[in-house]
C-alpha positions in Angstrom: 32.0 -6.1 -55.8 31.5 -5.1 -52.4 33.4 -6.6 -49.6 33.3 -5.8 -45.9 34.1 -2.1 -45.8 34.4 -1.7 -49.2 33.7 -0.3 -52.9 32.7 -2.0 -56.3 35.1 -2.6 -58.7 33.0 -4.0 -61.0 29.2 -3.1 -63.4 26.8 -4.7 -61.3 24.7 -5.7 -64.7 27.6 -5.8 -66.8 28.9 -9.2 -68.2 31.1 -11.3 -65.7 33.9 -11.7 -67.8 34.7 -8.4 -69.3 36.3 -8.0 -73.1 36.7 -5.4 -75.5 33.8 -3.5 -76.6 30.5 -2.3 -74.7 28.2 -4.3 -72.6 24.7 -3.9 -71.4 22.5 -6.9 -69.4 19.0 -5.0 -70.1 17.2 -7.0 -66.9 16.8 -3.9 -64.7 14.9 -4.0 -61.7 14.6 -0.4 -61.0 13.4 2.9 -62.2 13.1 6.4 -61.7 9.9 8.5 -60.9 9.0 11.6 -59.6 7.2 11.6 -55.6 5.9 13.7 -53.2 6.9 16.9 -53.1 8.8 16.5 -56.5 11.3 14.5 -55.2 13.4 12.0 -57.2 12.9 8.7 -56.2 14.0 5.4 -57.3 12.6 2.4 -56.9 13.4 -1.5 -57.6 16.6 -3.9 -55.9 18.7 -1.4 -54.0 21.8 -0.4 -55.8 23.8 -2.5 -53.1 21.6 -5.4 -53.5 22.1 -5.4 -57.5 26.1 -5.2 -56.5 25.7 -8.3 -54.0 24.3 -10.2 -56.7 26.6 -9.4 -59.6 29.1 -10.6 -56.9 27.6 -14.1 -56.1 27.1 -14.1 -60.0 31.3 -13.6 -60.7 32.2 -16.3 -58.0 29.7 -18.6 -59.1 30.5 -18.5 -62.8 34.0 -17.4 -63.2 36.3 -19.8 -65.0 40.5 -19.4 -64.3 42.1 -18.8 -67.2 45.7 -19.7 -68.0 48.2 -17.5 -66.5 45.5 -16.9 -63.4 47.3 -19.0 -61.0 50.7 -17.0 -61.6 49.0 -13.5 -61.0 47.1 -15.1 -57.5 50.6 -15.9 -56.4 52.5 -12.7 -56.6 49.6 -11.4 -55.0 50.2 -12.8 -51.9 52.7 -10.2 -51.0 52.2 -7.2 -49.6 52.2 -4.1 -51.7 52.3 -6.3 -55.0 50.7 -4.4 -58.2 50.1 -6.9 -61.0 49.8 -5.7 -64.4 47.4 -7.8 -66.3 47.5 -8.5 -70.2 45.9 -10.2 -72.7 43.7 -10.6 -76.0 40.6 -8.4 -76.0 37.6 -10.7 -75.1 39.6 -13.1 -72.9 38.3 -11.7 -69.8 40.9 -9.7 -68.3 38.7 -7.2 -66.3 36.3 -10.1 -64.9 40.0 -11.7 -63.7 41.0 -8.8 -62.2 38.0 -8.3 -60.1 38.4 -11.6 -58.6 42.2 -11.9 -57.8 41.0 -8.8 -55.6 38.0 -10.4 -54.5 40.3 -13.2 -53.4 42.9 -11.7 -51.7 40.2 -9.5 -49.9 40.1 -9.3 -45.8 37.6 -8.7 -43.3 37.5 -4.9 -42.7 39.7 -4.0 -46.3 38.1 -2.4 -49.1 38.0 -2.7 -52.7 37.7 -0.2 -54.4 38.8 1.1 -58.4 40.8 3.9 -59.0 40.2 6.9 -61.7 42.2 6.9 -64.5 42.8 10.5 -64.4 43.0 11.5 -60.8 40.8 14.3 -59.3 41.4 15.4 -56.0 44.2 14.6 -53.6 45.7 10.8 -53.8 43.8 7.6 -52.0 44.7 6.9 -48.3 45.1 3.5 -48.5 45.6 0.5 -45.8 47.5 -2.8 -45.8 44.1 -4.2 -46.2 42.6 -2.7 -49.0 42.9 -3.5 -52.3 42.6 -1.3 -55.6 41.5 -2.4 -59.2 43.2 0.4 -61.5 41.5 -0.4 -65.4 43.6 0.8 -68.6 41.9 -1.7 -71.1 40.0 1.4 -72.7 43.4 3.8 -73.1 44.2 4.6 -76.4 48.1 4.6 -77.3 47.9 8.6 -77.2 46.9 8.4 -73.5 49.1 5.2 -72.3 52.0 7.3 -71.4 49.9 9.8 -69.1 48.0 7.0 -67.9 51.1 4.8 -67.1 52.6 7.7 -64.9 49.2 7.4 -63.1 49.8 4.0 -62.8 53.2 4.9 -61.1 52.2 7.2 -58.6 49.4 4.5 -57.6 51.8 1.9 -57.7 54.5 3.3 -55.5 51.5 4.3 -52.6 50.2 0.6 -52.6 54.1 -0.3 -52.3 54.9 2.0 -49.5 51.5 1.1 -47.2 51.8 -3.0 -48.1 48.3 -3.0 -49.6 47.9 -4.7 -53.2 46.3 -3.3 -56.4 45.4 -5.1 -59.8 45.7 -2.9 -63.1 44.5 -4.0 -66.7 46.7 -3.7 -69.7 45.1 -2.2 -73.2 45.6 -4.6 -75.5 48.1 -4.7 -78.0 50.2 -2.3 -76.7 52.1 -4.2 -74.6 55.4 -2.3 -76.8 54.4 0.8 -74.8 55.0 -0.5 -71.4 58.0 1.4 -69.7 60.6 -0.6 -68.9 59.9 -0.3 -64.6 56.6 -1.9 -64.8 57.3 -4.4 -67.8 58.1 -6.9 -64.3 54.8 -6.7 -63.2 52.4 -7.8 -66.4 51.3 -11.0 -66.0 49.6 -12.5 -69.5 46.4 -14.2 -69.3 44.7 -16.8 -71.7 41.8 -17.3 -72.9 39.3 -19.7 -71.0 37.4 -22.7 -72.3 34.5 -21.1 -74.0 32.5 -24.9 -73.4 33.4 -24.4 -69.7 32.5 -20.4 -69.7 28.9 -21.6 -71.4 28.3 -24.6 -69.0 29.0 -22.4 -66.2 26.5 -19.8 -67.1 23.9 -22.2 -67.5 24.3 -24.0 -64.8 24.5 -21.3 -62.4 21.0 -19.6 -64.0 19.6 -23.1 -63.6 19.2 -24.7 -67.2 19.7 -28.0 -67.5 21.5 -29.9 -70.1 23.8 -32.6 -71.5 26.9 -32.3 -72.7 26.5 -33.1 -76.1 23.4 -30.5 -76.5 26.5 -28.1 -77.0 28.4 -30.0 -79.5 27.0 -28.0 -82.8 29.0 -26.6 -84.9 28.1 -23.4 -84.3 28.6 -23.0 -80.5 32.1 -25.0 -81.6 33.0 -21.5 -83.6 31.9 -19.4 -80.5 33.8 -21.4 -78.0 36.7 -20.7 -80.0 36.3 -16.7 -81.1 33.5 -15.4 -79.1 34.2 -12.5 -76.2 33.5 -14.1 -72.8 30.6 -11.3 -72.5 28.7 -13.0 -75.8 28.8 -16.7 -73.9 27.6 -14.7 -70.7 24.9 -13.0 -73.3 24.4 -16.4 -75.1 23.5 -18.3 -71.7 21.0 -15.2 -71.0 19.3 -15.8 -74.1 18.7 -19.4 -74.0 17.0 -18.3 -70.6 14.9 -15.7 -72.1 13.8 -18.6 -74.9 13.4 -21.0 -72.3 10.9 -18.3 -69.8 9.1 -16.8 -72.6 7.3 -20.0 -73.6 6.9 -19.6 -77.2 10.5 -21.3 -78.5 9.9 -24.5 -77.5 10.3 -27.0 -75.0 13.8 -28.5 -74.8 17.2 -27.0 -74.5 17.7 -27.6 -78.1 14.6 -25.5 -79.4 15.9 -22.8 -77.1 19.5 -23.6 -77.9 18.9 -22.7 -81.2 16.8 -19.9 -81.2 19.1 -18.5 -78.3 22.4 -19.2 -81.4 20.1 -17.5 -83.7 19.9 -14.2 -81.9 23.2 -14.0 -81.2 24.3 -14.6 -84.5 22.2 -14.6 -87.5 19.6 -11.7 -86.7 22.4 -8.7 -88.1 21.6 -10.6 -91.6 18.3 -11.1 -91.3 17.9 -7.2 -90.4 19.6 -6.4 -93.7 17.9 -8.5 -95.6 14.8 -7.0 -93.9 15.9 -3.4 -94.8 16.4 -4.5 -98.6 12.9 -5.9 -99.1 11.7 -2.8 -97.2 13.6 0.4 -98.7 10.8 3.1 -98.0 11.6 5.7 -95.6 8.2 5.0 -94.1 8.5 1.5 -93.5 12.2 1.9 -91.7 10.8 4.9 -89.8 8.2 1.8 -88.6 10.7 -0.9 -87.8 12.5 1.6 -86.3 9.9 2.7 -84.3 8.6 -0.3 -83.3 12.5 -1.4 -82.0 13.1 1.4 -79.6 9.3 1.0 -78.1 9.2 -2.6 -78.7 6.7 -3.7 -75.6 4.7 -0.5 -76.5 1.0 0.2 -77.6 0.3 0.3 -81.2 -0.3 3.9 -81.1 2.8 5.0 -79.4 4.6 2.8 -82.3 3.1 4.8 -84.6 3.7 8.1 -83.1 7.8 7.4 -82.5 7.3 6.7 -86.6 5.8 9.9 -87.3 8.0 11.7 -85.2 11.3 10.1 -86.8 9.7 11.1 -89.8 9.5 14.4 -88.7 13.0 15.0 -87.5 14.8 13.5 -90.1 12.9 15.7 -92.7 10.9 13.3 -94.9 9.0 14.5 -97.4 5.2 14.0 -95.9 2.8 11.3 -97.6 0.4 13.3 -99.5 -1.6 10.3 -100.4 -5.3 10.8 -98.6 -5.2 8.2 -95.1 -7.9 6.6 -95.6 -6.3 4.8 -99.4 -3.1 3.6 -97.6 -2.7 0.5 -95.5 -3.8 0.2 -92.6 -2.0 -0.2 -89.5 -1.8 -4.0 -88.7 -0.8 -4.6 -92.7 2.0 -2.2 -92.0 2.9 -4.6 -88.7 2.3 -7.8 -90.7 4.8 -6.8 -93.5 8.0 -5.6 -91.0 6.8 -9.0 -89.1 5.6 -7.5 -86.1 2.9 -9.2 -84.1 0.4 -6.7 -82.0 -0.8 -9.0 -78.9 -4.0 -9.3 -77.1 -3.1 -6.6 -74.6 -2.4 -4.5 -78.1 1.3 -4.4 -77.1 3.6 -4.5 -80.3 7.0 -6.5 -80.3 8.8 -8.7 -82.7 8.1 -12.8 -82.9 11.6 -13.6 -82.6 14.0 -13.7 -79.8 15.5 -10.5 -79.1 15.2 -9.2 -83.0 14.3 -5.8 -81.5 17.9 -5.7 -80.6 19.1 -6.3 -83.7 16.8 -3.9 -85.7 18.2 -1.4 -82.9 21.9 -2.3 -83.0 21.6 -2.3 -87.3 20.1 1.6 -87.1 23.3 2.4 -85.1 26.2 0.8 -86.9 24.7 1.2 -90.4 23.6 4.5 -90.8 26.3 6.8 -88.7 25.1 9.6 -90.3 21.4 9.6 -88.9 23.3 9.2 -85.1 22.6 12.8 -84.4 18.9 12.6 -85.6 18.5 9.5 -83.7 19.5 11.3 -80.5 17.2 14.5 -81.5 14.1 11.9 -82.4 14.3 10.5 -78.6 14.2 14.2 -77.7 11.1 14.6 -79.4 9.5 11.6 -78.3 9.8 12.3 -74.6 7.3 15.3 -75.4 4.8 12.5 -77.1 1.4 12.0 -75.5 1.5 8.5 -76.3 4.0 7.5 -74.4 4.0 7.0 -70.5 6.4 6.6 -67.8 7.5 3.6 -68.4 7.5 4.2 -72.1 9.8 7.0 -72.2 12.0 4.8 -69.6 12.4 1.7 -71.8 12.7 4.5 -74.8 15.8 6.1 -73.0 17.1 2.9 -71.8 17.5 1.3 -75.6 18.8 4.7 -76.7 21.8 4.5 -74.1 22.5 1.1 -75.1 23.2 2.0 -78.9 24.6 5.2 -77.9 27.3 3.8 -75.9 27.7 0.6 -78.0 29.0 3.0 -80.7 30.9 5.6 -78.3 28.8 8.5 -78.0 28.7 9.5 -74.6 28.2 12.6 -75.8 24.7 12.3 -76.8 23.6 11.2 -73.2 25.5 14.0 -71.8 23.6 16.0 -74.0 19.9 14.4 -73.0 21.0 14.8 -69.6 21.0 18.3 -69.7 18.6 18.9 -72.2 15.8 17.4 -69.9 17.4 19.2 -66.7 17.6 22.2 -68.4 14.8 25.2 -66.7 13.0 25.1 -70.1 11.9 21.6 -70.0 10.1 22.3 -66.3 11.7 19.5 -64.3 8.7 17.0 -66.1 11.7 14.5 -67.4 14.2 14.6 -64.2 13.3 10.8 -63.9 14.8 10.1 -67.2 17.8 12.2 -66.9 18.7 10.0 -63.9 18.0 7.0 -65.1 20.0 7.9 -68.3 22.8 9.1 -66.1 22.6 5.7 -64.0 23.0 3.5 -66.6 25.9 5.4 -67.8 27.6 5.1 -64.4 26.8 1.4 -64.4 28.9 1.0 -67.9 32.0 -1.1 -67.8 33.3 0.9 -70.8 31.9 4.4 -69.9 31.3 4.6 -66.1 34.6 6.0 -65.3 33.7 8.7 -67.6 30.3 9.2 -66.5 31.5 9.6 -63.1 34.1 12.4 -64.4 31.4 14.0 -66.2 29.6 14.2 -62.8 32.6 16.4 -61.3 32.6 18.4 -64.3 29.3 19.4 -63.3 28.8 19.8 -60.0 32.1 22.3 -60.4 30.9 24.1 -63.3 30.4 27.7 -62.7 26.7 26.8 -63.6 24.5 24.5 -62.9 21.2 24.3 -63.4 18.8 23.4 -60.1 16.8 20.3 -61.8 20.4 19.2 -62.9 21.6 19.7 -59.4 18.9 17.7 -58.3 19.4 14.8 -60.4 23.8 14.4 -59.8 22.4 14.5 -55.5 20.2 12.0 -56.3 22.5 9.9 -58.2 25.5 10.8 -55.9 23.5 8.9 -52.9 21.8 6.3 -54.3 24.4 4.9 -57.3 27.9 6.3 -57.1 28.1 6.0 -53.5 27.3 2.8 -53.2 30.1 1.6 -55.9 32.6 4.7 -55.4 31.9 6.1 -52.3 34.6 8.5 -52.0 34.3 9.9 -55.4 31.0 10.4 -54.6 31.9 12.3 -51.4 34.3 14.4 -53.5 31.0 15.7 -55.8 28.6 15.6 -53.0 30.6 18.4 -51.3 30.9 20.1 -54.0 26.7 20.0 -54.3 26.4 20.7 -50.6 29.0 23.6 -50.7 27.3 25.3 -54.0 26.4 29.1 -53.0 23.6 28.7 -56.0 22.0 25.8 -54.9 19.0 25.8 -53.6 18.6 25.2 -50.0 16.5 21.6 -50.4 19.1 20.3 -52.5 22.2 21.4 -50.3 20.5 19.9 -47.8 20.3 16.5 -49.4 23.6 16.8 -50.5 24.6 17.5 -47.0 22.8 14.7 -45.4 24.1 12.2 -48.0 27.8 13.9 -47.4 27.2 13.4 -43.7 26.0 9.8 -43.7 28.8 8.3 -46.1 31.1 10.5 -43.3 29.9 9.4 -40.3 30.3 5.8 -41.3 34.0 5.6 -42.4 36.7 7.0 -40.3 39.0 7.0 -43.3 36.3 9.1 -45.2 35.5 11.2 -42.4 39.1 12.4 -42.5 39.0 13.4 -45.9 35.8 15.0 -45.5 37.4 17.2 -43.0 40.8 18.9 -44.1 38.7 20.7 -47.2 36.3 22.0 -44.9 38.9 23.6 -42.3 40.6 25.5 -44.7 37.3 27.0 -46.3 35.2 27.1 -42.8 36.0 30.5 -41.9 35.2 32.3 -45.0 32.3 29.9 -45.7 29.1 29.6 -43.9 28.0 26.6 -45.7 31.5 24.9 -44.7 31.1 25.7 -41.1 27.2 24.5 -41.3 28.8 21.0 -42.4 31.7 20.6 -39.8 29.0 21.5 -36.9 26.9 18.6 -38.3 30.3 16.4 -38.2 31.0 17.0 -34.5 27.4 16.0 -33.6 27.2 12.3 -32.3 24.0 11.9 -34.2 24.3 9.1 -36.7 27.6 8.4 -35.9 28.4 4.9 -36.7 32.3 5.3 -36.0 35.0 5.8 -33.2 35.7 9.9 -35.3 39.7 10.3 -36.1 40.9 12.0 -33.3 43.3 14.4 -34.4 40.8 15.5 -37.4 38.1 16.0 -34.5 40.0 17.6 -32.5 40.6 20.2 -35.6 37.1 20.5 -36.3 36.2 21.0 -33.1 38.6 23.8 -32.6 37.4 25.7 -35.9 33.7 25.1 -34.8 34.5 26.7 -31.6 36.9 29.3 -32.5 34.0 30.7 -35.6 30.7 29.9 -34.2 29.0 31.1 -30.8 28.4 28.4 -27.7 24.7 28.3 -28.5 25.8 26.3 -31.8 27.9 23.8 -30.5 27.5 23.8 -26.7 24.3 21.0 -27.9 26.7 18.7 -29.5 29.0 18.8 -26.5 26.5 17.7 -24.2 25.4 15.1 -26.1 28.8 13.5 -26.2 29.4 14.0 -22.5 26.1 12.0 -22.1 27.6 9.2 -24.6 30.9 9.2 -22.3 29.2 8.9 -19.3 27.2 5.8 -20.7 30.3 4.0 -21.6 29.1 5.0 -25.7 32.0 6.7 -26.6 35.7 6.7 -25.5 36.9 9.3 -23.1 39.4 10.3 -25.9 36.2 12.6 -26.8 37.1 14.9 -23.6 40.6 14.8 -24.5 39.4 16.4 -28.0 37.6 18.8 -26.6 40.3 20.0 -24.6 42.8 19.8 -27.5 40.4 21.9 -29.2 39.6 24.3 -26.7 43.5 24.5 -25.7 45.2 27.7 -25.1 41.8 30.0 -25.2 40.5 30.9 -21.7 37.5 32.1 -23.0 36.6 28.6 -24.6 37.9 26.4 -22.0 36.0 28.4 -19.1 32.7 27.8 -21.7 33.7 24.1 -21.7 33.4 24.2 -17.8 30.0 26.2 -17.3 29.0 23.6 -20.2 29.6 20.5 -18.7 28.4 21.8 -15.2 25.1 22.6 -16.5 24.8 19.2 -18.5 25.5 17.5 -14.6 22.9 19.9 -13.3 20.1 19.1 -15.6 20.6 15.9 -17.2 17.5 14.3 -15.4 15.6 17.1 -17.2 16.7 16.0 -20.8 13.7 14.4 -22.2 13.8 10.6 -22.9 16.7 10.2 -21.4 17.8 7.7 -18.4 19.4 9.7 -15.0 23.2 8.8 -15.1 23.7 8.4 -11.3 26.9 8.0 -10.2 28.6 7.6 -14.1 27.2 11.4 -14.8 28.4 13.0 -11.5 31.8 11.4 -12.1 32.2 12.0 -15.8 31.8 16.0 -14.9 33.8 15.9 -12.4 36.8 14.2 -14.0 36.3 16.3 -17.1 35.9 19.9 -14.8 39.3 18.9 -13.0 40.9 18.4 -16.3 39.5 21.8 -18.0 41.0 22.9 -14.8 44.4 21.5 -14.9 44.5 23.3 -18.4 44.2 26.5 -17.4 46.9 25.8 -14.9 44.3 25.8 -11.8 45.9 22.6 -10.1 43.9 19.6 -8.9 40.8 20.3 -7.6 39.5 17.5 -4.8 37.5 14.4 -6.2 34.1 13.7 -5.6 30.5 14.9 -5.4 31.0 19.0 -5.0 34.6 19.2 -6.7 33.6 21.6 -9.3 32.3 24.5 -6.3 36.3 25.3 -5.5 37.1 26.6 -8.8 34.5 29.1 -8.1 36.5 29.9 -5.0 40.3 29.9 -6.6 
C-alpha cells in the first residue's frame, strides 16, 4: 500500500484479507526476458502500478470486523502501537494494513518492518506509520521476536508516530506482561458480506438469494477470508471463460466446485489411474497446463526420467497414442493444439494434490523443473508459467528452500546466464509472498553479503532490487543495493546499475539520503567505490530533494578532503548555477563552506572556483546568461569564503572579488 511518500505493507497480488496459510492470485501481468545487450528486463503493469491497484482493491472490498472500531480509536494517538489478535483466517493482516492506511497523512509513509532487524534501527517521523507482522512466528521465536517488537515499540513512542503489529495466533499465553495492554482481539467478519463485496467490486452481478446454498452457508461460516477472496475470483474466471454457463448460478457452482470438491475428484482420479506413466501425464499436463501437446509430453518423460522409472520397453508404435492418453486423464487438446483441463481450475488441484500427497517426491519435483528448463519444447513463456506453478506449490507447503536453490542453480556460471529471466521471476514472486516475502527479502541480504556471489546472480538481486523491493521496501532495498554497488567483485556494468538505482531511491528521499550517507563516510577513504558514490550524491543531477544539510555538508567535506578539484569542482558549479536561479536554497553555499572549513587550501579552491564559474558561465553550453543573479551570487559567496579565512569584508558589487587579490 503505497501512500504519499511511502512503502507497501502489503502483497500486491496477495488476498485482501490475509489468514493463515499461503496465498497466491496467479493473474500476473508481467514477466521477465532477456534484451539488448543481455540485460534483464521486465515487462507488464509497473510494480507500482500492481501496488496502486491492490490498494484500491483493499479499500474497496474490505469489511470491518468486530473489534476494528476499538483498534481505529487508540490509534488516534500519537505514538500508539496496537497489538492485533485473532483466529487464523479472520483477516488480521488485511486489518492491519488498513488501520494504517487510515490513519495515513499527506507526506507520511507506510512502511513494514523486518522481523529480524538488519542494519541500524528505522528513523522514523510523527507521520509515518509502521505495520510490524508476527502472524508467521513460531512459539520458539516469539520471545526474540517480541523484544523486536519492544525496541520498535519504544521508537514509535518516543517520535509520536504509530505502528500496527500482528499477533501469531494462539499464543496469546506468551505475550509479556508490558505489551499484554496493547492487543486488541479481532472477529471474524461476515463471510456473506466478505463474498458480496468481492463480487461486486469485480463487477458480477447477483441477487441475494443466488448465495443462499448450503454450501457457500458452510464457507461463510469456516472459510479463510483469502478462500472467499479466491472463491469471488473463480466465479469470475467461470463467468470470462465462456464455457460454464451463462448465469451466476452456472458459474456459482462451478466456481463452489473448484474450490471445494476438485481435491476429491483428484484422488479419485489418481485411484482409477495408478500407473506411474499416467501420473507422470497428469502431472505433466498440470504444471504446463496452457502448453503444446508435445511439451506435455516431454515434462512426462522427463518426470519419468528423474524420478527413476523403469523405461517402457513395449515397442511405440503398439501403445496408445497420444490423444487416448489425454482422453483417459480428461484432458482436452484445443484447436490451437494447446492442452488444459475441461474444468475450472482442476490444473490447480492436480498441482496442489502432487504437493501435499506425495512429500516424499518434493525434492524430485524441484529437480524435474530443473530439467525441464533445459527442454527444447518448451519456450519462454513455457518455462515462465512452469516456474510460476512450481513456486506456488513450493511455498504452499513451506519450502523456500527449493526456490532458493533454483535461484542459484540457474544463476550459477554453468548454466550460461540463458535462464536469468526465470531466476527473477522466481525470486519476484517470492518477494511478493505474504507468508515468505519477508524471508525472501532476508535471503537477498544474505546474498549480496556473501563472500561470493556469482555475476548472473548479482545481476538478477540489481534487477530485482530496483524494479520490486524498492518499490514496496525501499530502504531495505537501499541497504542491499549498496552492498551490490560497493562489491569489489562485481563487475563494473552491474555496480553501475546498482549505483544508479542506489542513487535515484537517494536523491528522492531526504530521510534515505541520510542513511545512504553515514555508511559511506566512514568507508570513503579506504574505498574508491565509496567515494565514487558520495561524488555522485553531491551532484545536483537528478536531485528531486532539498539534500539534509548537515549529512551534505559531511559528504562534501570527505569528497573534498580525498579527491582532487577536477572531481568535484563540476558539481560545485552546477549548484552555484542552481543558486543563482533561485533552484536551490542558499543553505548550499553555507555547506560548502562548512565543508571546506578550516582548510586554506580548500577554501582558496572554492574561491578560484566560483570566480571562474562567474567568468564563464555564458560559455556553458545550453545554458541561459544569469545577468545580474550570477554576478551577485559570486560575489556574495567570494566575500563569505573570505570572511572564513579571516580576510574581513570585502566591498559589494560588480569587481568585489579583485581586492582579495590585493590583501
Amino acid at each position: 500500500m503505497t501512500g504519499p511518500g511511502g512503502t507497501s505493507i502489503s502483497d500486491p497480488r496477495g488476498p485482501l484479507h490475509s489468514g493463515a496459510g499461503a496465498q497466491y492470485n496467479y493473474n500476473h501481468n508481467y514477466n521477465w526476458s532477456i534484451g539488448v545487450e543481455e540485460q534483464l528486463v521486465r515487462r507488464g503493469a509497473a510494480r507500482l502500478e500492481i501496488v496502486r491497484e491492490h490498494r484500491l482493491r483493499l479499500t474497496r472490498c474490505f469489511i470491518r470486523p468486530r473489534g476494528y472500531s476499538r483498534a481505529a480509536d487508540r490509534l488516534t494517538q500519537p505514538g500508539t502501537v496496537v497489538i492485533l489478535d485473532g483466529l487464523p483466517g479472520s483477516g488480521r493482516r488485511a486489518a492491519a494494513t488498513m488501520l494504517l492506511e487510515e490513519t495515513s497523512v499527506p507526506g507520511g509513509r507506510i512502511e513494514e518492518l523486518p522481523v529480524n532487524r538488519e542494519e541500524g534501527v528505522p528513523d522514523p517521523s510523527p507521520d509515518d506509520r509502521y505495520l510490524l507482522d508476527l502472524s508467521r512466528v513460531g512459539d520458539g521465536d516469539y520471545p526474540a521476536a517480541q523484544r523486536t517488537l519492544m525496541l520498535y515499540r519504544s521508537i514509535v513512542e518516543k517520535c509520536g508516530a504509530r505502528m500496527v503489529a500482528v499477533a501469531p495466533a494462539g499464543l496469546e499465553w506468551m505475550l509479556d506482561a508490558d505489551l499484554a495492554p496493547l492487543a486488541v482481539g479481532l472477529g471474524r467478519p461476515r463471510g456473506r458480506a466478505v463474498l458480496s463485496r468481492h463480487l461486486r467490486v469485480r463487477g458480477v452481478r447477483f441477487a441475494y438469494e443466488h448465495l443462499a446454498t448450503d454450501e457457500l452457508t458452510h464457507l461463510f461460516a469456516a472459510a479463510p477470508m483469502r478462500e472467499l477472496d479466491r472463491l469471488a475470483e473463480l466465479v469470475v474466471q467461470a463467468r470470462d471463460s465462456a464455457r460454464y454457463g451463462t448465469d451466476f448460478a452456472d458459474w456459482r457452482n462451478e466456481a463452489v466446485a473448484a474450490a471445494t470438491n476438485w481435491s476429491q475428484q483428484v484422488a479419485g482420479q489418481l485411484r482409477e489411474h495408478s500407473g506411474g506413466r499416467e501420473r507422470a501425464l497428469l502431472l505433466a499436463a498440470a504444471m504446463t497446463h496452457g502448453a503444446a501437446a508435445d511439451t506435455v509430453l516431454g515434462a512426462a518423460h522427463s518426470l519419468l526420467e528423474v524420478l527413476r522409472y523403469p523405461k517402457d520397453e513395449t515397442p511405440r508404435l503398439v501403445q496408445e497414442g497420444l490423444g487416448e492418453q489425454f482422453e483417459k486423464l480428461s484432458l482436452v487438446r484445443e484447436d490451437d493444439g494447446r492442452v488444459r483441463f475441461a474444468r475450472l481450475a482442476y490444473d490447480s488441484a492436480v498441482r496442489r494434490h502432487f504437493w501435499e500427497n506425495f512429500p516424499e517426491l518434493r525434492r524430485g519435483f524441484r529437480d524435474w523443473v530443473m530439467q525441464c528448463m533445459a527442454l527444447p519444447e518448451l519456450g519462454s513463456e513455457d518455462r515462465a508459467r512452469l516456474a510460476d506453478r512450481f513456486a506456488e506449490q513450493a511455498l504452499s507447503v513451506g519450502r523456500a528452500d527449493d526456490l532458493y536453490l533454483l535461484i542459484e542453480k540457474w544463476t550459477d556460471p554453468s548454466a550460461g546466464g540463458r535462464l536469468r529471466a526465470e531466476a527473477a521471476a522466481v525470486l519476484e514472486l517470492g518477494l511478493s509472498h505474504e507468508q515468505y516475502g519477508s524471508r525472501f527479502r532476508s535471503r537477498v541480504y544474505q546474498w549480496v553479503t556473501a563472500s561470493r556471489l556469482p555475476p548472473d546472480l548479482a545481476r538478477v538481486l540489481t534487477d530485482v532490487c530496483r524494479h520490486v523491493i524498492a518499490v514496496t521496501h525501499p530502504e531495505q532495498a537501499m541497504v542491499r543495493l549498496r552492498h551490490l554497488a560497493l562489491r569489489r567483485d562485481n563487475p563494473e556494468v552491474t555496480a553501475l546499475a546498482a549505483r544508479t538505482a542506489l542513487l535515484k531511491l537517494a536523491r528522492g528521499n531526504r530521510r534515505m539520503y541520510t542513511r545512504l550517507v553515514h555508511p559511506l563516510l566512514q568507508k570513503a577513504r579506504s574505498d574508491e567505490r565509496c567515494m565514487d558514490v558520495l561524488v555522485a550524491l553531491l551532484d545536483p543531477s537528478g536531485m528531486g530533494i532539498a539534500p539534509p544539510w548537515q549529512e551534505f555538508a559531511l559528504a562534501w567535506r570527505t569528497v573534498m578532503a580525498g579527491r582532487p578539484p577536477a572531481v568535484w569542482t563540476p558539481a560545485v558549479r552546477r549548484w552555484l548555477t542552481l543558486v543563482a536561479r533561485r533552484q536551490a536554497s542558499d543553505q548550499v553555499l553555507t555547506a560548502l563552506l562548512l565543508a571546506a572549513s578550516g582548510d586554506r587550501a580548500l577554501l582558496d579552491q572554492l574561491y578560484v572556483t566560483t570566480c571562474d564559474w562567474s567568468d564563464e558561465r555564458p560559455a556553458e553550453a545550453g545554458q541561459q546568461t544569469l545577468g545580474e543573479s550570477g554576478t551577485h551570487t559570486a560575489d556574495r559567496f567570494c566575500r563569505e569564503i573570505d570572511l572564513a579565512q579571516g580576510i574581513g569584508s570585502a566591498p559589494s558589487g560588480p569587481g568585489a572579488r579583485v581586492t582579495r587579490d590585493s590583501t
